[in-house]
Backbone atoms as SQL, in Angstrom:
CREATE TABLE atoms (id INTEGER PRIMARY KEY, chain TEXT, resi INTEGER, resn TEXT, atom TEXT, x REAL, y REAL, z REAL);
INSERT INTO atoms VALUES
  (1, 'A', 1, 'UNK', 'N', -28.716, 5.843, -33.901),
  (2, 'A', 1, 'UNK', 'CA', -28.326, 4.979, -32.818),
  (3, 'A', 1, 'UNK', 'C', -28.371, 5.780, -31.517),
  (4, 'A', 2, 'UNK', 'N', -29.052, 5.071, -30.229),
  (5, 'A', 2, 'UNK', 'CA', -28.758, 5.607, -29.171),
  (6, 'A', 2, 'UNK', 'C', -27.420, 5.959, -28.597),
  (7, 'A', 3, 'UNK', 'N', -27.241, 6.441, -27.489),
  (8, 'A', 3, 'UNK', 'CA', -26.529, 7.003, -26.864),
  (9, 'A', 3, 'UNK', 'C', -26.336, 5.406, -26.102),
  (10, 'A', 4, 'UNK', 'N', -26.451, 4.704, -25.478),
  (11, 'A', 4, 'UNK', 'CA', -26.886, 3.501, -24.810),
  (12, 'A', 4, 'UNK', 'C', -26.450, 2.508, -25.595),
  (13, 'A', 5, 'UNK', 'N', -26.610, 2.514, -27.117),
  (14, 'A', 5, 'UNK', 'CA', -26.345, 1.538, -28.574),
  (15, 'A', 5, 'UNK', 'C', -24.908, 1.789, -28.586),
  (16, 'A', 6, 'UNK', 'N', -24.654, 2.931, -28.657),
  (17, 'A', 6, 'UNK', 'CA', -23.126, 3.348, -28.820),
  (18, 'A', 6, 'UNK', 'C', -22.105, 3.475, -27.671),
  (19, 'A', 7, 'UNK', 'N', -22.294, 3.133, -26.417),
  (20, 'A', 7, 'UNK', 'CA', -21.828, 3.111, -25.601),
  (21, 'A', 7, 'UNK', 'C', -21.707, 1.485, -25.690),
  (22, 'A', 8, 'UNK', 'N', -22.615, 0.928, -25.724),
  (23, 'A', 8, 'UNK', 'CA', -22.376, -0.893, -25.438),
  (24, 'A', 8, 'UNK', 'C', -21.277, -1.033, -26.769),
  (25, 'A', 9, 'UNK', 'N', -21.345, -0.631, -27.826),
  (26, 'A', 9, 'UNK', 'CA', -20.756, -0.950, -28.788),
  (27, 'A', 9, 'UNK', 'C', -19.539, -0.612, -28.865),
  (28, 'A', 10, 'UNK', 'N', -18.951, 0.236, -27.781),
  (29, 'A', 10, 'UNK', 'CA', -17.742, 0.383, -27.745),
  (30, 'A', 10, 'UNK', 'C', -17.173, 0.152, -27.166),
  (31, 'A', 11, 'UNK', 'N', -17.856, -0.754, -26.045),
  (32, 'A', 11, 'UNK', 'CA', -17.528, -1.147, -24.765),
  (33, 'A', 11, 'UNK', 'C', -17.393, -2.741, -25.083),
  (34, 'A', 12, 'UNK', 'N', -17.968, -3.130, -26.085),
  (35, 'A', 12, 'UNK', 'CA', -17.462, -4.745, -27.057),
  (36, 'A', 12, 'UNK', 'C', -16.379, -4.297, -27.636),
  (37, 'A', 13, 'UNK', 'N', -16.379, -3.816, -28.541),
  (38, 'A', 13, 'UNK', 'CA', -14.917, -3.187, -29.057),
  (39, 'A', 13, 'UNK', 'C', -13.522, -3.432, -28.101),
  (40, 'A', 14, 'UNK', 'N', -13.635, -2.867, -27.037),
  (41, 'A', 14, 'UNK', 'CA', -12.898, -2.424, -26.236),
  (42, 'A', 14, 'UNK', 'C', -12.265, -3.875, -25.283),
  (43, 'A', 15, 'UNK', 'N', -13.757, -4.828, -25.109),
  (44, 'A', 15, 'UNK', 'CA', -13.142, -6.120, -23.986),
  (45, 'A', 15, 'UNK', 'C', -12.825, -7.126, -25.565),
  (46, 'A', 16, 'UNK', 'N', -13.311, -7.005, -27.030),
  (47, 'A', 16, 'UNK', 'CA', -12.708, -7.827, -27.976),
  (48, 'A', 16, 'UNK', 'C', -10.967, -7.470, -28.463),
  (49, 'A', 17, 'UNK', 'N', -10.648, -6.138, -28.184),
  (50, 'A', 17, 'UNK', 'CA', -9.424, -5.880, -28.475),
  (51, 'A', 17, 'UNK', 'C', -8.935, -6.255, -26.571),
  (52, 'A', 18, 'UNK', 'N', -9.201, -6.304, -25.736),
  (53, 'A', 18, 'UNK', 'CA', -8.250, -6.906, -24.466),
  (54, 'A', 18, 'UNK', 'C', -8.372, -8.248, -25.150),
  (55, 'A', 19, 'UNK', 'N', -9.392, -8.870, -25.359),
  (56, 'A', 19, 'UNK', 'CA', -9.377, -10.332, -25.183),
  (57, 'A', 19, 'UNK', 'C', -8.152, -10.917, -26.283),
  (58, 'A', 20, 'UNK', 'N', -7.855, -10.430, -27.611),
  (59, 'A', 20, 'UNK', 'CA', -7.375, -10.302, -28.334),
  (60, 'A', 20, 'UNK', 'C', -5.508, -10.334, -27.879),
  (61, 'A', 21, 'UNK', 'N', -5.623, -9.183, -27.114),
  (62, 'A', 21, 'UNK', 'CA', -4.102, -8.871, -26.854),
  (63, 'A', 21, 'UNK', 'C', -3.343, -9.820, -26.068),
  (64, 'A', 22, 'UNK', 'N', -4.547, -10.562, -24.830),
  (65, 'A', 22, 'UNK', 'CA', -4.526, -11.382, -24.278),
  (66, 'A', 22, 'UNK', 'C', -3.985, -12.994, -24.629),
  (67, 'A', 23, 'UNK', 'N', -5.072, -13.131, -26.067),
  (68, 'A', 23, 'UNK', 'CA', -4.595, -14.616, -26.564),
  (69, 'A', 23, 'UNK', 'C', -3.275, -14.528, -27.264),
  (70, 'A', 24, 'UNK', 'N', -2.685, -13.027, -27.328),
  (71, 'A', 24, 'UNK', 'CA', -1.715, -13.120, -28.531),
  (72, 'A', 24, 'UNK', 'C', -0.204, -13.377, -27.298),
  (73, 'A', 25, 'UNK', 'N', -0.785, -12.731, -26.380),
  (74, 'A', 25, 'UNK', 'CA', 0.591, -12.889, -25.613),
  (75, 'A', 25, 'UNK', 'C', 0.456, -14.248, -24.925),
  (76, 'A', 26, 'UNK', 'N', -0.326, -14.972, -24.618),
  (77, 'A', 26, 'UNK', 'CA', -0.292, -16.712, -24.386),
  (78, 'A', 26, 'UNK', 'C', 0.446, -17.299, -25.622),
  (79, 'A', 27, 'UNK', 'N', -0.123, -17.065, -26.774),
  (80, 'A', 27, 'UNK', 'CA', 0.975, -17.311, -27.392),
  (81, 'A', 27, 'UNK', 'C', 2.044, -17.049, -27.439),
  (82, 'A', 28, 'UNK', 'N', 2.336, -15.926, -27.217),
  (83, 'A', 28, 'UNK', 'CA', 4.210, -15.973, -27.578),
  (84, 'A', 28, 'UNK', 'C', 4.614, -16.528, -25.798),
  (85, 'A', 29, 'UNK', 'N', 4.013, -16.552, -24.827),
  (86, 'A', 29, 'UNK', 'CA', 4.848, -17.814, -24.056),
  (87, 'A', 29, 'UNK', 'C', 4.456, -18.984, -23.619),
  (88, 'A', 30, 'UNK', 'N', 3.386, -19.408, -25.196),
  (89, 'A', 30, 'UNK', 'CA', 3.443, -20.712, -25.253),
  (90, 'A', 30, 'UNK', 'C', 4.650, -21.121, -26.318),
  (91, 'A', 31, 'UNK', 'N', 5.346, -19.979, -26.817),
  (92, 'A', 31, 'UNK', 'CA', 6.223, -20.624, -28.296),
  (93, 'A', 31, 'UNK', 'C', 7.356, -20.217, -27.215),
  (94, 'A', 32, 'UNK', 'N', 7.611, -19.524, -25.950),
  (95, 'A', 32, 'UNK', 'CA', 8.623, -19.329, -25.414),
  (96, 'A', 32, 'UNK', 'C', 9.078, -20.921, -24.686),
  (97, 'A', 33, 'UNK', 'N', 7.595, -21.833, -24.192),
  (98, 'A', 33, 'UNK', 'CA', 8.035, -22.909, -23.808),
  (99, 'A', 33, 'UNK', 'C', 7.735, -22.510, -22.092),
  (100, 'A', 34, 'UNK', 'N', 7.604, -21.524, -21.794),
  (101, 'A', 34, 'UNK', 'CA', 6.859, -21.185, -20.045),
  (102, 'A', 34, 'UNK', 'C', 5.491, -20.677, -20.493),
  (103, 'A', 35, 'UNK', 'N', 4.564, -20.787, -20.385),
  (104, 'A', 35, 'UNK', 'CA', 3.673, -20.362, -20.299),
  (105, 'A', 35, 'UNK', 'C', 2.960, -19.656, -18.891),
  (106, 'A', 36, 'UNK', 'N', 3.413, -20.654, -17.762),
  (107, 'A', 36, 'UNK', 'CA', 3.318, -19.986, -16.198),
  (108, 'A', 36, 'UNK', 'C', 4.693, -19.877, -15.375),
  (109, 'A', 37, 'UNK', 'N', 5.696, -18.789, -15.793),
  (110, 'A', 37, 'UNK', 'CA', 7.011, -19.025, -15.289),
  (111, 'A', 37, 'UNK', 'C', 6.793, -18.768, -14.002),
  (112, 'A', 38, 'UNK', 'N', 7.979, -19.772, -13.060),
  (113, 'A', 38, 'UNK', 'CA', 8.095, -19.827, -11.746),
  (114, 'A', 38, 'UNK', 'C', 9.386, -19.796, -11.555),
  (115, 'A', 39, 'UNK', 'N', 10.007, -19.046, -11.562),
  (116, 'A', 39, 'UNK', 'CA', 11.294, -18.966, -11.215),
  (117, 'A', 39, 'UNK', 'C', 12.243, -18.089, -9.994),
  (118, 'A', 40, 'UNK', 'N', 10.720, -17.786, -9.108),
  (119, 'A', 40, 'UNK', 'CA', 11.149, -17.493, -8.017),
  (120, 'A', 40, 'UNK', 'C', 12.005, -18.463, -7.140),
  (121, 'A', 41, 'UNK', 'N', 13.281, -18.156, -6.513),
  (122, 'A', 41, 'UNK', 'CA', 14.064, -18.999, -5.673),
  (123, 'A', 41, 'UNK', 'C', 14.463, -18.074, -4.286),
  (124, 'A', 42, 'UNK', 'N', 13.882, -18.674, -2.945),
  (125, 'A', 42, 'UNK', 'CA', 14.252, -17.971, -2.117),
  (126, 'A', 42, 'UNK', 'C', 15.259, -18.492, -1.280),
  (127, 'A', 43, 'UNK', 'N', 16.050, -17.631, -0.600),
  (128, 'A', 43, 'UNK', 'CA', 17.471, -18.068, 0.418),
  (129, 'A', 43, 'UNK', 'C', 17.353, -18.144, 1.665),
  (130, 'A', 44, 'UNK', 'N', 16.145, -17.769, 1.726),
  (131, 'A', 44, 'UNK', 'CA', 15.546, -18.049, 3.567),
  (132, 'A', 44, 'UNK', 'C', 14.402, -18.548, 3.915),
  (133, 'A', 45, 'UNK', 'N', 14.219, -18.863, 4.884),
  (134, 'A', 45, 'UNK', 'CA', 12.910, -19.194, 5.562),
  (135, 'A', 45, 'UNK', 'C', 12.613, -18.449, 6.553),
  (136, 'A', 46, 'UNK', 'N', 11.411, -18.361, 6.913),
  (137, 'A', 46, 'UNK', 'CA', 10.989, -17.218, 8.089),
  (138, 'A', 46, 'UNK', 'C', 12.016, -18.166, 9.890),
  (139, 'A', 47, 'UNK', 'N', 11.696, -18.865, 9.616),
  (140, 'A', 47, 'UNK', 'CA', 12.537, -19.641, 10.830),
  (141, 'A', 47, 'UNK', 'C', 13.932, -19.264, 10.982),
  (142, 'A', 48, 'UNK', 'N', 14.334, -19.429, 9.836),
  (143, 'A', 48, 'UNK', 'CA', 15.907, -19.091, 9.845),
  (144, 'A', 48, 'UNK', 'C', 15.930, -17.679, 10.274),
  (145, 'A', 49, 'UNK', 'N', 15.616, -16.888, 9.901),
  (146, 'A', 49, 'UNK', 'CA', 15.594, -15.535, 9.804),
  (147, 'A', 49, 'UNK', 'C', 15.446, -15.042, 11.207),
  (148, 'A', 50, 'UNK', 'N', 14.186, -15.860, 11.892),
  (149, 'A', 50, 'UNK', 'CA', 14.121, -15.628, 13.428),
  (150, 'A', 50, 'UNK', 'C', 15.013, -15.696, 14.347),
  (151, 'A', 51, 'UNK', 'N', 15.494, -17.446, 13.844),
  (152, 'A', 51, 'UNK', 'CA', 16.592, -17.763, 14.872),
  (153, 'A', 51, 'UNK', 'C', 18.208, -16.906, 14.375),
  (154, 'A', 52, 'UNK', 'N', 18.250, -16.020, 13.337),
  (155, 'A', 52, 'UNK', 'CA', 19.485, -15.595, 13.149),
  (156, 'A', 52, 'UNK', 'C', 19.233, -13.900, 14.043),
  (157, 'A', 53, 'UNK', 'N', 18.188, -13.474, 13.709),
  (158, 'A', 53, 'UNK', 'CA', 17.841, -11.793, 13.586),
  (159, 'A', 53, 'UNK', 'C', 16.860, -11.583, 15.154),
  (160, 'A', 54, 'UNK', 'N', 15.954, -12.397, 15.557),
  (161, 'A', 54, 'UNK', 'CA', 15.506, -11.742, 16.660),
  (162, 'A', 54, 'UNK', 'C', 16.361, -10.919, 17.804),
  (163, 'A', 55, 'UNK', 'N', 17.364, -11.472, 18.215),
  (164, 'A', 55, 'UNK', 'CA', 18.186, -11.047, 19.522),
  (165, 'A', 55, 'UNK', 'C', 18.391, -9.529, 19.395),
  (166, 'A', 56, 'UNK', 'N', 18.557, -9.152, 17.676),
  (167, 'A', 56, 'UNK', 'CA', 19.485, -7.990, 17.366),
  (168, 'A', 56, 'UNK', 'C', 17.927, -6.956, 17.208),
  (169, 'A', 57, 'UNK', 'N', 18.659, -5.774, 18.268),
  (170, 'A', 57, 'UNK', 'CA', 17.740, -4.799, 17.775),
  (171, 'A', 57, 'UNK', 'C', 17.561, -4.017, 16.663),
  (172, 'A', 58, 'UNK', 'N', 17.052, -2.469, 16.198),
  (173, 'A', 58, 'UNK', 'CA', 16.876, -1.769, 15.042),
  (174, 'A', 58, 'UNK', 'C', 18.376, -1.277, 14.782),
  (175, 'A', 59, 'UNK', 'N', 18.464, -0.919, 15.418),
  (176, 'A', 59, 'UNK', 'CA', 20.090, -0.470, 15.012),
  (177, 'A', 59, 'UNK', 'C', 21.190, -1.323, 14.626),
  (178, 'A', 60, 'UNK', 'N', 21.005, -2.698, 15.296),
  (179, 'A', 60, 'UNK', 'CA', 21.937, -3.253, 14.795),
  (180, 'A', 60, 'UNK', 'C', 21.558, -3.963, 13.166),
  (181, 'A', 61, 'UNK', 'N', 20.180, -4.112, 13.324),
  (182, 'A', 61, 'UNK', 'CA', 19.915, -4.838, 12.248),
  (183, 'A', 61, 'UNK', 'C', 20.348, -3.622, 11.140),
  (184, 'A', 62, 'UNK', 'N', 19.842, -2.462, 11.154),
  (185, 'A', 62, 'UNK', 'CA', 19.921, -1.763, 9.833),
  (186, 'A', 62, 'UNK', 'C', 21.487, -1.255, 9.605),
  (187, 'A', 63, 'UNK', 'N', 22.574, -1.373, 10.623),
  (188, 'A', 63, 'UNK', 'CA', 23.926, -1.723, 10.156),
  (189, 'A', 63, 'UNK', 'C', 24.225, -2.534, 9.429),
  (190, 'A', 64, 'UNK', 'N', 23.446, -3.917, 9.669),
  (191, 'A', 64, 'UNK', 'CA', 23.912, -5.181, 9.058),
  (192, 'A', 64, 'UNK', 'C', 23.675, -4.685, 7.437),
  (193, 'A', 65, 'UNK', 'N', 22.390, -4.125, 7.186),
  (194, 'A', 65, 'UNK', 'CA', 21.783, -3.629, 5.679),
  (195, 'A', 65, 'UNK', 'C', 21.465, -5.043, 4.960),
  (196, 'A', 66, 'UNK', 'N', 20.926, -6.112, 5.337),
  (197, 'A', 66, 'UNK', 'CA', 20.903, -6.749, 5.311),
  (198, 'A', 66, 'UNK', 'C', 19.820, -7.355, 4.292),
  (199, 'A', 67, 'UNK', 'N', 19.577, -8.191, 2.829),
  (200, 'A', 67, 'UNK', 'CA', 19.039, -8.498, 1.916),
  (201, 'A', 67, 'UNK', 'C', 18.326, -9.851, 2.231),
  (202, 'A', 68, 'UNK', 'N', 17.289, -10.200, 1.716),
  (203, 'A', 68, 'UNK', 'CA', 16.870, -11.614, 1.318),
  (204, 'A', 68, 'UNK', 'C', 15.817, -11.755, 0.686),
  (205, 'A', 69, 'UNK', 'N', 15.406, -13.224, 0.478),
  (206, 'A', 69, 'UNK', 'CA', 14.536, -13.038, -0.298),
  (207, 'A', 69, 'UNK', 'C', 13.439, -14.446, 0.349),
  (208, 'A', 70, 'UNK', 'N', 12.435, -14.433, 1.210),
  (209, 'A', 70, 'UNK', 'CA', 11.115, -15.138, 1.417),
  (210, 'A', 70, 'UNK', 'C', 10.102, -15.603, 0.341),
  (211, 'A', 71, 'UNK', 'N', 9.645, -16.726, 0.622),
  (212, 'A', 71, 'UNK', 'CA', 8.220, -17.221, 0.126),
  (213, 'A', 71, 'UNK', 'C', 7.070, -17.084, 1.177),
  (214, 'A', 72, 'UNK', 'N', 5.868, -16.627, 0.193),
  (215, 'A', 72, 'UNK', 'CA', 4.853, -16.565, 1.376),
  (216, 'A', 72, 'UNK', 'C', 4.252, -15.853, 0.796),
  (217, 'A', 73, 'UNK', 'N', 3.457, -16.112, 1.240),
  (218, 'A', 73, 'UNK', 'CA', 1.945, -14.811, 0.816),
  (219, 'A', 73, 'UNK', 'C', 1.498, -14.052, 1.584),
  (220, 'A', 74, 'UNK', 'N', 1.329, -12.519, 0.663),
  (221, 'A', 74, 'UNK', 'CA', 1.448, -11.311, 1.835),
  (222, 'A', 74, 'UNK', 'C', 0.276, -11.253, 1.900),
  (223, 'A', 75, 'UNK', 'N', -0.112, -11.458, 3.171),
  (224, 'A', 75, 'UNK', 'CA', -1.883, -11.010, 3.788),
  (225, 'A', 75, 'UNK', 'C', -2.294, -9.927, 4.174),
  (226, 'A', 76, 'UNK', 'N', -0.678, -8.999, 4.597),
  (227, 'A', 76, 'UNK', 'CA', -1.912, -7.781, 5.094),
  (228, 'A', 76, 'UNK', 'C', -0.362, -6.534, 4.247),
  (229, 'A', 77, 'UNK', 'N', -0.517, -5.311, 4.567),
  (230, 'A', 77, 'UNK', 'CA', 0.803, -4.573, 4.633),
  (231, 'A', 77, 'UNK', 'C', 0.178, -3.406, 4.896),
  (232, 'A', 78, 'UNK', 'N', 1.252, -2.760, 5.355),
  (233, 'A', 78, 'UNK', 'CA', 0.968, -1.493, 5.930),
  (234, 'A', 78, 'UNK', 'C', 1.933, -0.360, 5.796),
  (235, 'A', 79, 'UNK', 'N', 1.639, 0.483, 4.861),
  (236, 'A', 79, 'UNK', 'CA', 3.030, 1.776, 4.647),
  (237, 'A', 79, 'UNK', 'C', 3.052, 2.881, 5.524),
  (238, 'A', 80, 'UNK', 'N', 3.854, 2.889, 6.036),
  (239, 'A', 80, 'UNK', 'CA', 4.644, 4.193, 7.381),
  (240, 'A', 80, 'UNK', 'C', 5.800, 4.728, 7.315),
  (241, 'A', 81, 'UNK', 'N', 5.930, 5.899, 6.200),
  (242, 'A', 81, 'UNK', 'CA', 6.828, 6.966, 6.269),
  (243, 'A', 81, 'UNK', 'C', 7.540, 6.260, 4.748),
  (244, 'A', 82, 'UNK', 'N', 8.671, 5.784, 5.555),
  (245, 'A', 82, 'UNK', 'CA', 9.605, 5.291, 4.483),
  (246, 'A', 82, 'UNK', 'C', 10.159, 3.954, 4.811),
  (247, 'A', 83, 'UNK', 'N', 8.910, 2.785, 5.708),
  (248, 'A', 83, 'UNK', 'CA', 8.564, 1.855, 6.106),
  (249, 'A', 83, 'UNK', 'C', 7.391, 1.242, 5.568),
  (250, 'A', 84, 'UNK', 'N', 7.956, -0.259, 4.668),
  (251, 'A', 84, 'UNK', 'CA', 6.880, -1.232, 4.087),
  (252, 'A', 84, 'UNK', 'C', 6.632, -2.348, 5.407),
  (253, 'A', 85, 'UNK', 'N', 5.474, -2.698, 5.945),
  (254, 'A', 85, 'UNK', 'CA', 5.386, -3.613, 7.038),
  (255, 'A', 85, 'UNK', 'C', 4.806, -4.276, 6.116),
  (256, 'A', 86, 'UNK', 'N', 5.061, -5.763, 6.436),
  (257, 'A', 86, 'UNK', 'CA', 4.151, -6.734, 5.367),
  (258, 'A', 86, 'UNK', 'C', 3.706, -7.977, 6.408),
  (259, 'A', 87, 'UNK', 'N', 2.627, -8.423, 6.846),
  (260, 'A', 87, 'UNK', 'CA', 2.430, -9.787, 7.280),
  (261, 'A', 87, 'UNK', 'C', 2.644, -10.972, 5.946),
  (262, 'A', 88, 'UNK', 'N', 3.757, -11.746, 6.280),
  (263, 'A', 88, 'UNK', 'CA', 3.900, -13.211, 5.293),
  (264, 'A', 88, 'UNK', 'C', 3.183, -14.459, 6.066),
  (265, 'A', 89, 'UNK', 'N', 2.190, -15.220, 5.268),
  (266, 'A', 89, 'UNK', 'CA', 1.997, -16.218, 5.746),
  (267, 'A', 89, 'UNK', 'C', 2.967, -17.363, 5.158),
  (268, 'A', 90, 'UNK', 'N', 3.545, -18.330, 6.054),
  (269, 'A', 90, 'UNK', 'CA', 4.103, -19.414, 5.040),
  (270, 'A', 90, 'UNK', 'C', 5.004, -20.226, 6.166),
  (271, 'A', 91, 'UNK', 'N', 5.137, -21.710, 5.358),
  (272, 'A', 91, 'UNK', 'CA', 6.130, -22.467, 6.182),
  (273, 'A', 91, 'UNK', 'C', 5.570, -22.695, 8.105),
  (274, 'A', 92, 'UNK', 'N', 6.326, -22.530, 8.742),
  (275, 'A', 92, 'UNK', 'CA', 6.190, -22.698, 10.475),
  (276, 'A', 92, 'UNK', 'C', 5.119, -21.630, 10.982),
  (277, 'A', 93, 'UNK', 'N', 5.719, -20.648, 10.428),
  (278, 'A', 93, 'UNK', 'CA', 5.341, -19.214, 11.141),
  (279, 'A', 93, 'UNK', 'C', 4.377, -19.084, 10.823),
  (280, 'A', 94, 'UNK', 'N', 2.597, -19.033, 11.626),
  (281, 'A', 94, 'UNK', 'CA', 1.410, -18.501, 11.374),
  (282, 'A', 94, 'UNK', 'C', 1.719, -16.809, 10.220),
  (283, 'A', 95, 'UNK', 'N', 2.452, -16.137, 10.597),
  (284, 'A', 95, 'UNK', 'CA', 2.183, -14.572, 10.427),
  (285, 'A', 95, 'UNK', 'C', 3.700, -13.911, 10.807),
  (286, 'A', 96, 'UNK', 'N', 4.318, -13.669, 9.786),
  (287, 'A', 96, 'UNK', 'CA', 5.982, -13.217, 10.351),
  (288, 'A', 96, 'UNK', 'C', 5.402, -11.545, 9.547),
  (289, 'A', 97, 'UNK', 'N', 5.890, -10.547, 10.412),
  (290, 'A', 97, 'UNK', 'CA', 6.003, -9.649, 10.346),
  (291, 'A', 97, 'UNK', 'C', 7.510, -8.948, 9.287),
  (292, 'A', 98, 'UNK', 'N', 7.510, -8.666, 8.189),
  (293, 'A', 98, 'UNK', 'CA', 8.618, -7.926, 7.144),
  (294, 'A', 98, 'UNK', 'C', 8.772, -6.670, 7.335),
  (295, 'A', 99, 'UNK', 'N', 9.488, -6.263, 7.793),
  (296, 'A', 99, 'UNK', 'CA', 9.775, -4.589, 7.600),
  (297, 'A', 99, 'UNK', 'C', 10.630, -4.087, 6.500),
  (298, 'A', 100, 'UNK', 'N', 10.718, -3.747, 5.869),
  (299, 'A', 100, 'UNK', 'CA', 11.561, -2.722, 4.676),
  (300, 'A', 100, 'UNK', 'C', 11.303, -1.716, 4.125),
  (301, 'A', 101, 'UNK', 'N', 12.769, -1.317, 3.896),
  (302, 'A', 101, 'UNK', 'CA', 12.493, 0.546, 3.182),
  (303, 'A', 101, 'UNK', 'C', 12.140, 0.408, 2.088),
  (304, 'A', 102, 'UNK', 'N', 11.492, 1.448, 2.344),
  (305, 'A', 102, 'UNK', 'CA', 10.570, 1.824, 0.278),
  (306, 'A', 102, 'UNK', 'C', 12.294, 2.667, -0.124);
């Protein structure tokens, strides 16, 4: 056998055991009864967040230490130091800017 024979052949091997591992875990959360869990629940909206947090600068905000949790889809992000920047698209706001510590 080639070198070429035995390379493809292990490279079937290899996407028949993913494909494999794949159908086995659809099953167990099709017998769980979720199959696509969604159980994200968020406590804010980018609006709210504006009209509560813009006025306050860096200092005051990172006194507050302040938690939440958004919907939205992150389009861009950008890591700086021990700073996660994230653009969220979603809801009102074209593009709300997230800052948080790693």
């Amino acid at each position: 056998m080639s070198e070429q024979e035995t390379r493809g052949a292990n490279e079937a091997i290899d996407f028949n055991d993913e494909l494999r591992n794949r159908r086995e875990k659809l099953v167990a959360l099709r017998q769980q009864g979720v199959a696509f869990p969604n159980d994200f629940r968020r406590d804010h909206t980018s609006d709210q967040l504006h009209e509560e947090f813009d006025a306050k600068n860096n200092q005051e905000l990172e006194s507050l230490n302040i938690e939440v949790s958004v919907a939205g889809r992150m389009m861009t992000r950008r890591i700086m130091g021990e700073s996660l920047l994230c653009n969220v698209a979603g809801c009102r706001w074209p593009y709300s800017t997230v800052r948080c510590k790693r």
